[in-house]
MARZA-433306 format. One record per atom (N, C-alpha, C, O): residue in one letter; z, y, x; atom name; residue number from 1. Coordinates in steps of 0.001 Angstrom, whole numbers, padded with zeros to 6 digits, m for minus. Each point is the difference from the previous one (the first is absolute). Layout:
residues N
(roro "A"; (Z; Y; X); "CA"; NUM)
...
//
This chain:
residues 84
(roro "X"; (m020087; 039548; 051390); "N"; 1)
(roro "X"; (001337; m000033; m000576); "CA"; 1)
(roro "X"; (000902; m000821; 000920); "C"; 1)
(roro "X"; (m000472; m000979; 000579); "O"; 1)
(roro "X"; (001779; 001340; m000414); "N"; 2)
(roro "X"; (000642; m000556; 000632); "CA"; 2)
(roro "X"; (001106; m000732; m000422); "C"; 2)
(roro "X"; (000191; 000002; m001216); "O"; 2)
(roro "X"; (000780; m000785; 002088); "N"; 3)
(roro "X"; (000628; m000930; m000971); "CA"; 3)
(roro "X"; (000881; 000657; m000913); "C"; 3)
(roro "X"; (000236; m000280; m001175); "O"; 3)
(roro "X"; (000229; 001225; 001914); "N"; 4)
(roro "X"; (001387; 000493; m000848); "CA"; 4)
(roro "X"; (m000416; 000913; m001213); "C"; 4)
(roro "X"; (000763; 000282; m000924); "O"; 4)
(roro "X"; (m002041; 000138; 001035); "N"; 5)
(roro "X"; (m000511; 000713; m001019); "CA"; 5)
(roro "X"; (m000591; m001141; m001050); "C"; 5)
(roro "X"; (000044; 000455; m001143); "O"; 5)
(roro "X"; (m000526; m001658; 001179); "N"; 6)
(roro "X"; (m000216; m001124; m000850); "CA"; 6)
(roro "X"; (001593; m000506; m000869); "C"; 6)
(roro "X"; (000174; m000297; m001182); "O"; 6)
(roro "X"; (000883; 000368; 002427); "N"; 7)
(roro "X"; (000882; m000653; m000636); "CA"; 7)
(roro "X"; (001222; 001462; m001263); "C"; 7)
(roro "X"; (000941; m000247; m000754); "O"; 7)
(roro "X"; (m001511; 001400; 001050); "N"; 8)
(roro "X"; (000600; 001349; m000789); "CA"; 8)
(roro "X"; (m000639; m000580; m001108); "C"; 8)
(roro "X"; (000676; m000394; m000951); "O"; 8)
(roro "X"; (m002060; 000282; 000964); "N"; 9)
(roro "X"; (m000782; m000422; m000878); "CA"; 9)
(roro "X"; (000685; m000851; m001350); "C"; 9)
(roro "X"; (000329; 000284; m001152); "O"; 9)
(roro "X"; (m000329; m001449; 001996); "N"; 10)
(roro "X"; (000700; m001146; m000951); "CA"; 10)
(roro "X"; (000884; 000134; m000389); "C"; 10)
(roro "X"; (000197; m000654; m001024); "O"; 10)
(roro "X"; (001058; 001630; 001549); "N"; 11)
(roro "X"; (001242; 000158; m000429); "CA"; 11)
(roro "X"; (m000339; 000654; m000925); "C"; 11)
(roro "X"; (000309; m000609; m001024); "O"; 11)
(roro "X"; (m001119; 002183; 000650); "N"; 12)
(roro "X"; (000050; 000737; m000879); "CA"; 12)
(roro "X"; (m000370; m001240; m001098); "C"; 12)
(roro "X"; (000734; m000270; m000949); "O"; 12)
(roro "X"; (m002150; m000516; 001283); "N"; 13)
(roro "X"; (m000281; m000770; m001388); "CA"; 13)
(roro "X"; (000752; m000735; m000077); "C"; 13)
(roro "X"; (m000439; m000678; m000928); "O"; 13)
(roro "X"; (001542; 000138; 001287); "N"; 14)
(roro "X"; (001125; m000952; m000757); "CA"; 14)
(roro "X"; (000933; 000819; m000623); "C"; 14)
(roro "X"; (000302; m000246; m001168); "O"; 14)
(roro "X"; (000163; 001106; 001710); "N"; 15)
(roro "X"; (000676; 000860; m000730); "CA"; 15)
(roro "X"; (m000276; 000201; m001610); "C"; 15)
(roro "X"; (000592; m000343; m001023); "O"; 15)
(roro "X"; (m002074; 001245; 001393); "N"; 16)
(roro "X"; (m000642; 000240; m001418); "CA"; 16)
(roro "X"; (000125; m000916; m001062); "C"; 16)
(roro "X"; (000659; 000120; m001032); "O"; 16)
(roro "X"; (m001396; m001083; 001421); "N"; 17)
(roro "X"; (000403; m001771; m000297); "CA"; 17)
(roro "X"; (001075; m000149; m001048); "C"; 17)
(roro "X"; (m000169; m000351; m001168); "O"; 17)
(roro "X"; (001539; 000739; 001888); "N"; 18)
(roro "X"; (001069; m000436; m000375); "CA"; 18)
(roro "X"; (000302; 001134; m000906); "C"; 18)
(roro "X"; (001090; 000032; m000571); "O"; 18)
(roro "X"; (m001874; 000797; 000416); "N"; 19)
(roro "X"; (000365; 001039; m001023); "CA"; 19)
(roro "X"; (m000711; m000288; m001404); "C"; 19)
(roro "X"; (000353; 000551; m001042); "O"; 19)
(roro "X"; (m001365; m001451; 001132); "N"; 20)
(roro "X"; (m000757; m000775; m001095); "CA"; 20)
(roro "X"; (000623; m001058; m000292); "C"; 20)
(roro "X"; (m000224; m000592; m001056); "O"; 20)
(roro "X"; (000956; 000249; 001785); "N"; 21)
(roro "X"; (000904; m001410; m000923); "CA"; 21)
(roro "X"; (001176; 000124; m000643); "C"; 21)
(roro "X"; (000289; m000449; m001109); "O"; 21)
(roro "X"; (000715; 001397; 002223); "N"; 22)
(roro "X"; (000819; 000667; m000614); "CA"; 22)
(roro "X"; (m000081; 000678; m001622); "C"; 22)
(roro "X"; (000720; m000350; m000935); "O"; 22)
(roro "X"; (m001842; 001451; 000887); "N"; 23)
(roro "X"; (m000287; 000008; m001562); "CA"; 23)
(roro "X"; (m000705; m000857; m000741); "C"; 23)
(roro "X"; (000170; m000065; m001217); "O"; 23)
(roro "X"; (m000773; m000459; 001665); "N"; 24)
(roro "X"; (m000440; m001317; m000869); "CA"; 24)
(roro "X"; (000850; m001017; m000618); "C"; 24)
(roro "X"; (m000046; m000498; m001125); "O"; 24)
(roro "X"; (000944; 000274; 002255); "N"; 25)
(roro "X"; (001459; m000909; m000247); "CA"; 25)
(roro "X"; (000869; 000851; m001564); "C"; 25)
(roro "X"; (000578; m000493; m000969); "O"; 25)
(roro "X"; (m000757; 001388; 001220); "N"; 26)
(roro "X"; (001276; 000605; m000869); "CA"; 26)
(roro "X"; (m000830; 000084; m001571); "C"; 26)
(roro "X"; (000452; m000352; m001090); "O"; 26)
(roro "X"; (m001935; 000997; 001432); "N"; 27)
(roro "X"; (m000116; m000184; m001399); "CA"; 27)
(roro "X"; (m001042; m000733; m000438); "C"; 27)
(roro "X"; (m000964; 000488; m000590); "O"; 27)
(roro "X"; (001139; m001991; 000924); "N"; 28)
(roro "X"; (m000672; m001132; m000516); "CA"; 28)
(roro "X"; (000811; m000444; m001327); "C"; 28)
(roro "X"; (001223; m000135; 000036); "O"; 28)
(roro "X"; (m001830; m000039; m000978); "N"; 29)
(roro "X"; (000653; m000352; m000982); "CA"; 29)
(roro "X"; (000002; m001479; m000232); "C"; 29)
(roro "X"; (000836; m000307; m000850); "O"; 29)
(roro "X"; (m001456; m000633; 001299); "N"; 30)
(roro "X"; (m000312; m001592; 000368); "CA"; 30)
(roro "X"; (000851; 000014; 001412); "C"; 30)
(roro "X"; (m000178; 000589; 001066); "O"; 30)
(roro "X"; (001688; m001965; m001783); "N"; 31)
(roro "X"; (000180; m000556; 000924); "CA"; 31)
(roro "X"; (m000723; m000699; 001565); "C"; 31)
(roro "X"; (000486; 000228; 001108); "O"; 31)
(roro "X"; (m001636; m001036; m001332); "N"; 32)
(roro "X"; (m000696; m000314; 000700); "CA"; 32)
(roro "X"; (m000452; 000758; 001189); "C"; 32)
(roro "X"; (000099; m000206; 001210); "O"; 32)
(roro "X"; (m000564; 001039; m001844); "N"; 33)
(roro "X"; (m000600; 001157; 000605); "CA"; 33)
(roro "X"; (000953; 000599; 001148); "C"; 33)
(roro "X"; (m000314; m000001; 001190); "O"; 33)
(roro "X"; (001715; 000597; m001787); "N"; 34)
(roro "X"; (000465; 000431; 000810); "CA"; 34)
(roro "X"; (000576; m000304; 000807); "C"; 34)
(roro "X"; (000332; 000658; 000986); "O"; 34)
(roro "X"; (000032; m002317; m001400); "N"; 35)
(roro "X"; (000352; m000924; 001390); "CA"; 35)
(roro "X"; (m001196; 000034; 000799); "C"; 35)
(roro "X"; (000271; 000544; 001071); "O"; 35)
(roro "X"; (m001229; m000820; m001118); "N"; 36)
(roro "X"; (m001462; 000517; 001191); "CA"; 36)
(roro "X"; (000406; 000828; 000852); "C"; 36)
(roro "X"; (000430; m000151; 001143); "O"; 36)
(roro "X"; (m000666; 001422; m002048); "N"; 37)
(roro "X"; (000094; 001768; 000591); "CA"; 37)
(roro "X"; (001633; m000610; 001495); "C"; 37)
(roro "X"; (000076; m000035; 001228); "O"; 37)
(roro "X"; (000960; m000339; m002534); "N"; 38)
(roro "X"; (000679; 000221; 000975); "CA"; 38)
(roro "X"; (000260; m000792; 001288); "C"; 38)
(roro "X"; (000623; 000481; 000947); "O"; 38)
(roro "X"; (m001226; m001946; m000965); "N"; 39)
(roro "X"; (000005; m001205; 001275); "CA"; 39)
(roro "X"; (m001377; 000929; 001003); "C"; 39)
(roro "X"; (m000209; m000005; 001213); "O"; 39)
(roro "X"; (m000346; 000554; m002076); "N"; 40)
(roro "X"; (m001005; 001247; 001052); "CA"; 40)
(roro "X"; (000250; 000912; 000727); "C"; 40)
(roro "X"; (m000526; 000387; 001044); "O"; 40)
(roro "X"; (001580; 000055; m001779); "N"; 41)
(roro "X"; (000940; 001194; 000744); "CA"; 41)
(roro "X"; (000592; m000341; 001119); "C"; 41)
(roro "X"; (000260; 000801; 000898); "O"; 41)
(roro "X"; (000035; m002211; m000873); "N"; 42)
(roro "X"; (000921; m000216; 000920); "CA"; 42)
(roro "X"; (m000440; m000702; 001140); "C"; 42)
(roro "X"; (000713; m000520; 000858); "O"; 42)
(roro "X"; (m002024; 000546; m000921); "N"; 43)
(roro "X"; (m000882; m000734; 000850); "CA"; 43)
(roro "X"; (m000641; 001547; 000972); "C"; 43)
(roro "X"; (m000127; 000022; 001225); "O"; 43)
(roro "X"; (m000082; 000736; m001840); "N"; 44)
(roro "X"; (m000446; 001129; 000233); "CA"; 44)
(roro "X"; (001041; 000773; 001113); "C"; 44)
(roro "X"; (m000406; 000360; 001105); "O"; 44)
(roro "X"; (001535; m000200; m001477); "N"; 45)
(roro "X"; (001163; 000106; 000254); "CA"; 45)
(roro "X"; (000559; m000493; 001220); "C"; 45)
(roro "X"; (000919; 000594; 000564); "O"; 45)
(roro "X"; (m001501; m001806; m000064); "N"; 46)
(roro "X"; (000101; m000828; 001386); "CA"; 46)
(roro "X"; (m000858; 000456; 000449); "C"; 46)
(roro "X"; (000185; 000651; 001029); "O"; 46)
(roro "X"; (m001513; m000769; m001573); "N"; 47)
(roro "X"; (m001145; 000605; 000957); "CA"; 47)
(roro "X"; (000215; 001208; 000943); "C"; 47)
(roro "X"; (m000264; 000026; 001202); "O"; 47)
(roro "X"; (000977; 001324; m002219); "N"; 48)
(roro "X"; (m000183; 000849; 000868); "CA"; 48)
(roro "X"; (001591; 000045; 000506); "C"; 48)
(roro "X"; (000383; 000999; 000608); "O"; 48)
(roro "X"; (000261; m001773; m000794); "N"; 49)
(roro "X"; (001591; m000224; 001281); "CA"; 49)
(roro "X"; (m000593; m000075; 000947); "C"; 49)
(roro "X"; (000253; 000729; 000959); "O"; 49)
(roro "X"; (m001453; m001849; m000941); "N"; 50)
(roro "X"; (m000653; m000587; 001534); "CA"; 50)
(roro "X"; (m000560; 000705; 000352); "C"; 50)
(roro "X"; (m000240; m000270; 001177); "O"; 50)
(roro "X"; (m000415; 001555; m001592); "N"; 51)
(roro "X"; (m000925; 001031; 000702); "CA"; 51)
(roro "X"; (000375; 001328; 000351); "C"; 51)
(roro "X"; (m000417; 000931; 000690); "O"; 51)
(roro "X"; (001563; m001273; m001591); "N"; 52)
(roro "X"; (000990; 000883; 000682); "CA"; 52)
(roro "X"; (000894; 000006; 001052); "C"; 52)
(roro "X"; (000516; 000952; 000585); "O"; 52)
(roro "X"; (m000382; m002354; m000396); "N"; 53)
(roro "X"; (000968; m000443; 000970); "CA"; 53)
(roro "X"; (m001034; m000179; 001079); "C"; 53)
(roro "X"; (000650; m000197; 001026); "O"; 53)
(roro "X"; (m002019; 000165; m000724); "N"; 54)
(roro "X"; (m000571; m000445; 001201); "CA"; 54)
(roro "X"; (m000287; 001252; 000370); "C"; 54)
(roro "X"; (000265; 000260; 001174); "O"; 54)
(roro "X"; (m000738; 000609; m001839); "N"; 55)
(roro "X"; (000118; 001646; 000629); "CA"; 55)
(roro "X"; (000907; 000544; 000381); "C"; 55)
(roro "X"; (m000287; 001116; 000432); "O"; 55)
(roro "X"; (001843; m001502; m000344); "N"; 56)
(roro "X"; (000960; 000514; m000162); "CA"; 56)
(roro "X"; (000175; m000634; 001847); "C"; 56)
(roro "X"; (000622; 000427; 000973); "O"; 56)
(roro "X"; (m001558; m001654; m001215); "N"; 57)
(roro "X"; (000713; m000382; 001329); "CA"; 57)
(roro "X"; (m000808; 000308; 000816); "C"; 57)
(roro "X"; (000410; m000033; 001160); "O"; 57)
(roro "X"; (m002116; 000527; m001419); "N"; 58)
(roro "X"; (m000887; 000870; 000704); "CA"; 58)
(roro "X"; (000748; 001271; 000368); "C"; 58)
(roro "X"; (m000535; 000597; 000934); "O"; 58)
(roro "X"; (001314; m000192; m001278); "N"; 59)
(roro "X"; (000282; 001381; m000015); "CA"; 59)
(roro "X"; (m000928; 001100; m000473); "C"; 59)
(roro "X"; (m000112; 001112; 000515); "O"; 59)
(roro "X"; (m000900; m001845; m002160); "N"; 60)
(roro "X"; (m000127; 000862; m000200); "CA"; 60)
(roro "X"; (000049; 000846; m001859); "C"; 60)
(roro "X"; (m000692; 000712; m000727); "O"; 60)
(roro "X"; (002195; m001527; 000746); "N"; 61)
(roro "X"; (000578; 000810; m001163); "CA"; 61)
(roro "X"; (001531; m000164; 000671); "C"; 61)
(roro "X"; (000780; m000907; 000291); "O"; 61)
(roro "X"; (m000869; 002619; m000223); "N"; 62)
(roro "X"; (001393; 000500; 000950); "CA"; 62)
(roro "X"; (000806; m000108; m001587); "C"; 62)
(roro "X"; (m000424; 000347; m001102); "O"; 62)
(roro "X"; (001792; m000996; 001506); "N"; 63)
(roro "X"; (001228; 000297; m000693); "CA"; 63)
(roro "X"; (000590; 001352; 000529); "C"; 63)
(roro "X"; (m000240; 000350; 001155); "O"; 63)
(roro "X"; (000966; 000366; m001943); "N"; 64)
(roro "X"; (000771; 000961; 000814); "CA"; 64)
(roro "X"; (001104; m000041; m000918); "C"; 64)
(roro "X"; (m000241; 000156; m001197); "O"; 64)
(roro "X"; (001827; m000409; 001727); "N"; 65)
(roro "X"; (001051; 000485; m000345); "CA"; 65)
(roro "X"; (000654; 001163; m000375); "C"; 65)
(roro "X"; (000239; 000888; 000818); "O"; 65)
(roro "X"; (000069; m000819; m001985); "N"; 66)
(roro "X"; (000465; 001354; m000576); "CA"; 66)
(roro "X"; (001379; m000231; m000059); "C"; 66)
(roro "X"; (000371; m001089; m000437); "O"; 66)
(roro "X"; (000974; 002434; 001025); "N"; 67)
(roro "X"; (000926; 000160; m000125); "CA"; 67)
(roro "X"; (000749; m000413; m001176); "C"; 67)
(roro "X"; (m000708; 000053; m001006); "O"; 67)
(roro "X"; (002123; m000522; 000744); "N"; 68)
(roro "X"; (m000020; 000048; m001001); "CA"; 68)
(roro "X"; (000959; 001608; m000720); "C"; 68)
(roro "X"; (000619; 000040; m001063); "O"; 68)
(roro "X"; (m000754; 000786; 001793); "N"; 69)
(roro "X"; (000522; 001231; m000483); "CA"; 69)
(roro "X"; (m001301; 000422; m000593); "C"; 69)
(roro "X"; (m000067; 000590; m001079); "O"; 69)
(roro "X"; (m001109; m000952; 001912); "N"; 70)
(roro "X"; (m001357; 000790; m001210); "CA"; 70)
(roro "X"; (000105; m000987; m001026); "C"; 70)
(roro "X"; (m000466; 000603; m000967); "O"; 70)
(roro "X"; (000751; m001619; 000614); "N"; 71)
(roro "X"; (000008; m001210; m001102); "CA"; 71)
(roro "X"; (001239; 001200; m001253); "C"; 71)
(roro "X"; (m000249; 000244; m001180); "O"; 71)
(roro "X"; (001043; 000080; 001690); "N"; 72)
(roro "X"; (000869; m000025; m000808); "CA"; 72)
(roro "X"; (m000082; 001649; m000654); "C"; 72)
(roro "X"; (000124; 000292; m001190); "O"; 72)
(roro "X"; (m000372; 000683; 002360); "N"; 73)
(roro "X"; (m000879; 001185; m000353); "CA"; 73)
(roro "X"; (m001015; m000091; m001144); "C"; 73)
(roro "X"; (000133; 000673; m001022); "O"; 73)
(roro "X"; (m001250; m001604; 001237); "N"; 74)
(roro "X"; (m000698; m000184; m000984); "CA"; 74)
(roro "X"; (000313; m000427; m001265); "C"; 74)
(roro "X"; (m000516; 000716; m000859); "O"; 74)
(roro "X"; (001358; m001877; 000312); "N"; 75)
(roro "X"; (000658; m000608; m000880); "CA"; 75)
(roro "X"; (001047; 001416; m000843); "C"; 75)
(roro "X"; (000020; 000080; m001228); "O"; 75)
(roro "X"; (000506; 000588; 001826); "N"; 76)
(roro "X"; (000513; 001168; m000391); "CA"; 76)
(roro "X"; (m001174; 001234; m000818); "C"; 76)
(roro "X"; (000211; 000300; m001175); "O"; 76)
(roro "X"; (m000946; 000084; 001647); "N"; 77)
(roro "X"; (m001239; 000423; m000439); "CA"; 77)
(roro "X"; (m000582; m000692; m001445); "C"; 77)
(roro "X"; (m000304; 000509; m001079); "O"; 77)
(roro "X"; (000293; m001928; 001580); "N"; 78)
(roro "X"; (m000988; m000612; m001320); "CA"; 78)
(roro "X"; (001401; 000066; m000955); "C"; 78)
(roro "X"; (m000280; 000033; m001198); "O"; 78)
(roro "X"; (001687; m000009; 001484); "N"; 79)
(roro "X"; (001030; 000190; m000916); "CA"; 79)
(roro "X"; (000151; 001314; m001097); "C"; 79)
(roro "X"; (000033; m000041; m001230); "O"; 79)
(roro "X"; (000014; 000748; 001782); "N"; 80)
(roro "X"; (000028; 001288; m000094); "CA"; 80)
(roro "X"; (m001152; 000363; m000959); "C"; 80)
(roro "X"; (000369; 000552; m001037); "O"; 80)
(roro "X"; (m002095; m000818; 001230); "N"; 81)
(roro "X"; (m000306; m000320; m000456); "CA"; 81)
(roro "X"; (m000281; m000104; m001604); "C"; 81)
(roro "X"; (m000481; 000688; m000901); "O"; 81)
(roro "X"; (001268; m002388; 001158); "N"; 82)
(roro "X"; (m000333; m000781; m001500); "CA"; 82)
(roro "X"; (001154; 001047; m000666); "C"; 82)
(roro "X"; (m000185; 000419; m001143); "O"; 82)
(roro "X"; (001231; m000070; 001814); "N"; 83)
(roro "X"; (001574; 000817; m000468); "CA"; 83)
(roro "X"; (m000696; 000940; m000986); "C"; 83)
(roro "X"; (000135; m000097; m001220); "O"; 83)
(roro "X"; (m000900; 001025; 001844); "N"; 84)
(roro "X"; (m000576; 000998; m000732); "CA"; 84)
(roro "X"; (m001008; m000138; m000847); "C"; 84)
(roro "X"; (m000436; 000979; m000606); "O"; 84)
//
């Protein structure tokens, strides 16, 4: 295994991660609790900024810039859409 394939790795499981706290957060019915879930979330949340941000500077999670005429193309679509 290689690094960048270890570090896809970790990103997917923080992600996931943050998809278990996120609903956990919302439907905890104990205060306590969901202050946890949520000081977890946000710990989670840095984690993968940083693993995202060190691959980013590996070059190996490409950003790519999208126009903003396809931005607004699209936004028209999802309009239209909800319209109908």
């Amino acid at each position: 295994m290689n690094d960048k394939l270890i570090m896809e790795n970790i990103l997917l499981l923080l992600k996931g991660t943050c998809e278990v706290y996120v609903h956990g957060s919302q439907e905890a019915s104990n205060k306590k609790v969901h202050e946890i879930l949520k000081e977890s979330l946000r710990e989670i949340l840095k984690m993968q900024y940083q693993v995202y941000t060190k691959m980013t500077e590996c070059g190996w999670y490409q950003i790519t810039n999208i126009k903003s005429s396809e931005i607004k193309k699209t936004l028209s679509q999802l309009q239209n859409k909800r319209a109908n």
